[in-house]
C-alpha positions in Angstrom: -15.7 10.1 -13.4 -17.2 8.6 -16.5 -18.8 4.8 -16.3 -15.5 4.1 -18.8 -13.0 5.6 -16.2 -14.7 4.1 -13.3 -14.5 0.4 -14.8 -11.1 0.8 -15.7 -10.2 2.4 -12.2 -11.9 -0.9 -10.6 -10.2 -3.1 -12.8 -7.1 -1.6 -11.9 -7.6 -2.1 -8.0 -8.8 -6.2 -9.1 -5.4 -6.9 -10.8 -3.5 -5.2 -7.8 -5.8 -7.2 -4.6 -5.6 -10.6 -7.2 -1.6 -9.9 -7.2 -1.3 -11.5 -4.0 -3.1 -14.5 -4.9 -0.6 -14.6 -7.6 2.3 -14.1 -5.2 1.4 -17.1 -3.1 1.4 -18.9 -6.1 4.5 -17.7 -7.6 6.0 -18.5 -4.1 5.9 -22.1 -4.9 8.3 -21.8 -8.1 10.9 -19.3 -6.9 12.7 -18.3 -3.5 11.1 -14.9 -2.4 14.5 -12.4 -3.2 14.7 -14.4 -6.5 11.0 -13.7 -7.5 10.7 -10.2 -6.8 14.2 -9.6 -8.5 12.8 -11.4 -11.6 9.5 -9.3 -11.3 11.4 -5.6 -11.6 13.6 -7.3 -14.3 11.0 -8.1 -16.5 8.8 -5.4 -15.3 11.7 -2.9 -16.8 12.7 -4.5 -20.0 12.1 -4.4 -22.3 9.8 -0.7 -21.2 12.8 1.2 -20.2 13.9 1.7 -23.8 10.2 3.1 -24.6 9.4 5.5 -21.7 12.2 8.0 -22.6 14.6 9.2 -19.8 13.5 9.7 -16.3 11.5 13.1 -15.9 12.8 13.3 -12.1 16.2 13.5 -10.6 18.6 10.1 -10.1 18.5 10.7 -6.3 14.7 10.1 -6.0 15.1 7.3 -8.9 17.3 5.3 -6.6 16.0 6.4 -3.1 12.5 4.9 -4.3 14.0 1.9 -6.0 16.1 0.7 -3.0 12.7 1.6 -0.4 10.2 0.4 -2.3 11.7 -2.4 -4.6 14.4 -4.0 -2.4 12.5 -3.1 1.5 9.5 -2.7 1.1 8.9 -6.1 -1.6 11.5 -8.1 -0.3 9.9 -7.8 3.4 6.6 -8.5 1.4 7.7 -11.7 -0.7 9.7 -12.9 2.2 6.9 -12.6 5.0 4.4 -14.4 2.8 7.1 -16.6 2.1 7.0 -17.3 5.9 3.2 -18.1 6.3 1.4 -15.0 5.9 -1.8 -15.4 4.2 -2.1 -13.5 0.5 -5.8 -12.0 1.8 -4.6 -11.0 5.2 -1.3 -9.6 3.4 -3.7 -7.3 1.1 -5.1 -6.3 4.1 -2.4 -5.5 6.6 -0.6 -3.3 3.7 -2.8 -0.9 3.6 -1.8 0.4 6.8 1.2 2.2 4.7 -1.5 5.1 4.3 -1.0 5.3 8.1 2.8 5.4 8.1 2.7 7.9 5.6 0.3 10.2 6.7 3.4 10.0 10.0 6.5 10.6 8.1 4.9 12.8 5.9 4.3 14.9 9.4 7.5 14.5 10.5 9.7 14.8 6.9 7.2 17.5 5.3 5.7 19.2 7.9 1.7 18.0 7.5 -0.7 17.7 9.5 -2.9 15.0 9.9 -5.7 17.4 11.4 -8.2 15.6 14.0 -10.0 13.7 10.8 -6.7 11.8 9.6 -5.6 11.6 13.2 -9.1 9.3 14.3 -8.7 7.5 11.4 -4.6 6.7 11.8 -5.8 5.1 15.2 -9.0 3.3 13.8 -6.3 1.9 11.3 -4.2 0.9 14.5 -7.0 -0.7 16.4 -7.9 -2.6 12.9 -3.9 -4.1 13.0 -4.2 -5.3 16.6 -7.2 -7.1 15.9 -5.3 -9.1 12.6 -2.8 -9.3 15.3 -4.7 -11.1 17.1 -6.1 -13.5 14.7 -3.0 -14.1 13.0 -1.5 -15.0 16.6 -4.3 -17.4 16.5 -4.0 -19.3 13.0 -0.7 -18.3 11.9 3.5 -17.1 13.1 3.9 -13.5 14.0 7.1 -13.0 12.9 5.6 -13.3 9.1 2.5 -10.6 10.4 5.6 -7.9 11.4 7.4 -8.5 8.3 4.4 -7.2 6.7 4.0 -3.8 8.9 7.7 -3.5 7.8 6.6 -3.4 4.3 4.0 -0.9 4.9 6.4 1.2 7.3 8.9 1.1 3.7 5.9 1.9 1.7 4.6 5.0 3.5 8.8 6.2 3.5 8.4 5.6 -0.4 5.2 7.2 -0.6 6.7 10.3 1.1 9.9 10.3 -0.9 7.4 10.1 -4.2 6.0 13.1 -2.9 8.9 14.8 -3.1 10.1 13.7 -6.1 6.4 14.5 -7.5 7.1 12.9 -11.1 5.1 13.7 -14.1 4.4 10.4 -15.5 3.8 7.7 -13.1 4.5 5.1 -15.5 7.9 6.7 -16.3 8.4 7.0 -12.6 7.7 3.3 -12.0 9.9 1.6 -15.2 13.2 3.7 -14.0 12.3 2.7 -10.2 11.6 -0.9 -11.4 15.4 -0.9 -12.3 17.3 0.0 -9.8 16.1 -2.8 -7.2 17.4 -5.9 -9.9 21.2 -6.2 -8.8 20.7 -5.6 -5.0 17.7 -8.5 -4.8 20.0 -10.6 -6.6 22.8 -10.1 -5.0 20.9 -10.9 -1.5 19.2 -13.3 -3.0 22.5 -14.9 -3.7 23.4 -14.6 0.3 20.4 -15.2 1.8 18.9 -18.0 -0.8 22.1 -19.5 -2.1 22.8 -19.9 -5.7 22.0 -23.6 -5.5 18.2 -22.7 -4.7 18.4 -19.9 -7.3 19.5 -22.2 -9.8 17.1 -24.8 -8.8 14.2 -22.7 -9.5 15.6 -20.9 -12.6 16.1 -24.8 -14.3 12.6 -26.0 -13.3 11.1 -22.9 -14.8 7.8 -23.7 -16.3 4.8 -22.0 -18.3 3.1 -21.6 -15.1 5.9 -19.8 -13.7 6.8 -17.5 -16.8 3.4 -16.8 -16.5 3.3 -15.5 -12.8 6.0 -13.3 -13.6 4.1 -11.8 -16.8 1.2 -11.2 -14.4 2.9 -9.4 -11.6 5.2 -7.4 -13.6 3.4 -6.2 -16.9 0.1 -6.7 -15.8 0.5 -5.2 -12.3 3.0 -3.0 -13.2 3.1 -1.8 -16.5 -0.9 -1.6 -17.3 -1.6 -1.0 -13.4 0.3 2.4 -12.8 -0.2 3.2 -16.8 -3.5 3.0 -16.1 -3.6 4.4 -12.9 -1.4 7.5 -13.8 -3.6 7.9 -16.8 -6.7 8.3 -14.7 -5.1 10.5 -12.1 -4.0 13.3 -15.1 -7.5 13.4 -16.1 -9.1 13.1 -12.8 -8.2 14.8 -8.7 -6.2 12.6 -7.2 -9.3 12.8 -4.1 -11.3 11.3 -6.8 -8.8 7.9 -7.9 -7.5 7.5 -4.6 -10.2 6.1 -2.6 -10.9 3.0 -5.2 -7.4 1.6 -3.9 -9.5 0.2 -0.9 -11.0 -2.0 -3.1 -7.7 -4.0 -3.3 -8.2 -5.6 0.2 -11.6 -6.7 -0.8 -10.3 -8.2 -3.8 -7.0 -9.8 -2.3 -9.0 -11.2 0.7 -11.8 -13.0 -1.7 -9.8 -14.0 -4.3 -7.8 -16.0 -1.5 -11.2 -17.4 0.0 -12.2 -18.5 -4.0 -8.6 -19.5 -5.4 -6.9 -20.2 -2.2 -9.3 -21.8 0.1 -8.2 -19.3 3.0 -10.6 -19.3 5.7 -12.1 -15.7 6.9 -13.0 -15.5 10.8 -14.9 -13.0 12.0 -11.6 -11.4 13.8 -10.5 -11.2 10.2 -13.8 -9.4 8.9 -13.6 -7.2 11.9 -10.4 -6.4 11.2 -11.0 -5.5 7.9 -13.8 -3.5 8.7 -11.5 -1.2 11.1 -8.7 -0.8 9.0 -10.7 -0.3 5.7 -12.8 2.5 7.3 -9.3 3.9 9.4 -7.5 4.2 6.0 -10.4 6.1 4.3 -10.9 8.8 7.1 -6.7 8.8 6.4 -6.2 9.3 3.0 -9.3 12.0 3.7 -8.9 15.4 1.8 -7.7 18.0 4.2 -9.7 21.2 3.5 -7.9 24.1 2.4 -8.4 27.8 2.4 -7.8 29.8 -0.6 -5.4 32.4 -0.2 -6.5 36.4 0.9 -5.6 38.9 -1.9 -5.4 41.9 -1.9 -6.7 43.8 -5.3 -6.4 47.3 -6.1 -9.5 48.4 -7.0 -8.4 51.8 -9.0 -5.5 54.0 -7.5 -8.0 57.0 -7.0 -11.8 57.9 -7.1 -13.3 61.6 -8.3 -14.6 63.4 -5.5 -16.6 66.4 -6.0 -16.1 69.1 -3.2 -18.6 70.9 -2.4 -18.8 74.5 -3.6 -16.4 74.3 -5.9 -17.1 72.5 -9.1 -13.9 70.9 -8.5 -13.0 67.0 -8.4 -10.1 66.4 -6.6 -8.4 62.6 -6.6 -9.1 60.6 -3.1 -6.8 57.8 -2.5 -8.5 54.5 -2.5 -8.2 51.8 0.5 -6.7 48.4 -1.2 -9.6 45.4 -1.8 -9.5 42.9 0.8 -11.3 39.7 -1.0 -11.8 37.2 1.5 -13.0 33.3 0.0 -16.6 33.4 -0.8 -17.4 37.2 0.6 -18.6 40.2 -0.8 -17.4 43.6 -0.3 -18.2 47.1 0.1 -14.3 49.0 0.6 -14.6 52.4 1.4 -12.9 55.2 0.1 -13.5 57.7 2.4 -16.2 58.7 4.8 -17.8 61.1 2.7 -17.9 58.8 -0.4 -18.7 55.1 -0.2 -18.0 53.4 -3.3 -19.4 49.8 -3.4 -17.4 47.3 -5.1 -18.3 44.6 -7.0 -18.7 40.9 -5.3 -15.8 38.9 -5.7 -15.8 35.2 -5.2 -12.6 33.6 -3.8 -11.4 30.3 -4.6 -11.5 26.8 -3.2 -8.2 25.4 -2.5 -7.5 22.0 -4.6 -7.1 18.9 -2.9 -3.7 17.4 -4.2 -1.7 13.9 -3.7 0.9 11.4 -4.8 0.8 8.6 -6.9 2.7 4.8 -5.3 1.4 3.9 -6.1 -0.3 4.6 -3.3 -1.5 4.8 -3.8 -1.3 7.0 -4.4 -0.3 5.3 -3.6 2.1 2.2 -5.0 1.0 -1.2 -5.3 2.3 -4.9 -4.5 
């Protein structure tokens, strides 16, 4: 990547880990539903009427939308909402690359191989230990509403797969409006329109200003951006700056926040940093065996007679990276020229995962 592309990819990963600082903020001007319904609202108008028309199928449009936007945020909002820290939050997340790398084996048939599979537990053994600090400082109940957001991330990550849209930021503006109604409408239940109103009246500067941040900022420039560098780079190449967003979530909540980090919580990062990357790991592939015809027959001359009679030719066999020599028959060898097979390409999705998606 170019020092340009490289800036822009870290900057990308600072707005998404400083996004949670901005949710704990945010958190103190609206009711969790009401917030993130407010964030895909604005986040989709007015962009919807400048993207063009989805490039993808409704089903995966609306599948995504209710996963990602009304699951997997509204677990998100509502467990920070219930005392989980915005550092520890950008941490535990990222276990989604563990969920999907599961469902992805159980929905699509891929293997995690013995690479992905050390790292899925290494991920594990980094979630027990926030366990076990957040069991310490903080409620529990919050910390498993956050591994329900990652569980709904990694089902939205698989079912982006699928969908495997074009344009990410496309993708995103269509999925951003499909969760608007059904936040609402639980917000309505859950929150009360009394609250809702409350919050909506006392609407300041401040708080217009949170919802800019999280849904232009971190959603309009962050997947623009990101989808931009993923058509110009591999996606093995983007993906691994996305673990950047812990480091930035957990120290902006140290500097903005005041949130202390204990050595648990350090160790836990460690784990869980390091499990993700062996995850989200390129699985080798194999280019596929060809078989070329090299000519349909070679001139043989007999012996004796001055005559050259056709002798069928055995097929090619190019095999990645070998050289050949095919025979044609016993009595004349014919060596072929060296044929070079090709890597296969490492491919993924973008969430935003995350490829992967993003808070």
């Amino acid at each position: 990547m170019r020092p340009a592309h490289v800036c822009l990819a870290v900057l990308v990963t600072a707005v998404w880990g400083i996004n949670f600082v901005v949710i704990e903020v945010g958190l103190d001007h609206f009711p969790p539903l009401l917030f993130s319904a407010l964030r895909f609202l604005v986040a989709a108008l007015p962009a919807v009427f400048f993207v063009g028309r989805p490039k993808v199928a409704w089903t995966w449009v609306l599948g995504v939308g209710l996963v990602l936007g009304v699951a997997k945020f509204g677990l998100l909002f509502i467990g920070m909402d219930a005392g989980m820290p915005a550092g520890l939050s950008s941490l535990v997340l990222q276990v989604q690359a563990v969920f999907t790398a599961l469902f992805a084996f159980v929905a699509l048939g891929e293997r995690p191989g013995r690479v992905r599979a050390a790292g899925m537990l290494i991920a594990l053994a980094g979630i027990a230990v926030a366990a076990v600090d957040e069991g310490e400082t903080g409620p529990l109940t919050a910390f498993a509403l956050l591994i329900g957001a990652a569980a709904c991330w990694g089902v939205s990550n698989v079912l982006t797969r699928k969908a495997s849209p074009p344009d990410a930021l496309n993708f995103m503006v269509w999925v951003s409006t499909v969760p608007v109604l059904p936040l609402l409408a639980l917000s309505l239940l859950w929150e009360g329109p009394s609250r809702d109103l409350a919050a909506l009246r006392s609407l300041d500067w401040a708080g217009a200003g949170i919802i800019v941040y999280v849904a232009w900022i971190t959603t309009v420039f962050g997947f623009g951006a990101w989808g931009y560098l993923l058509r110009r780079h591999p996606a093995s190449t983007v993906a691994p700056y996305s673990l950047l967003v812990p480091v930035f979530g957990m120290s902006g909540a140290a500097l903005v926040l005041g949130e202390p980090v204990s050595g648990l919580r350090w160790c836990a990062a460690a784990l869980l940093v390091a499990g993700v990357a062996l995850t989200s790991y390129p699985r080798p592939t194999n280019g596929p065996t060809r078989v070329t015809p090299v000519s349909q027959t070679t001139p043989v001359r007999q012996e004796g007679t001055g005559r050259v009679t056709p002798t069928a030719q055995a097929p090619h066999v190019s095999h990645e990276g070998a050289s050949q020599v095919t025979p044609v028959s016993q009595a004349a060898p014919v060596a072929q020229e060296p044929r070079a097979g090709q890597d296969g390409a490492d491919q993924a999705t973008p969430v935003t995962g995350a490829g992967r998606a993003t808070p």
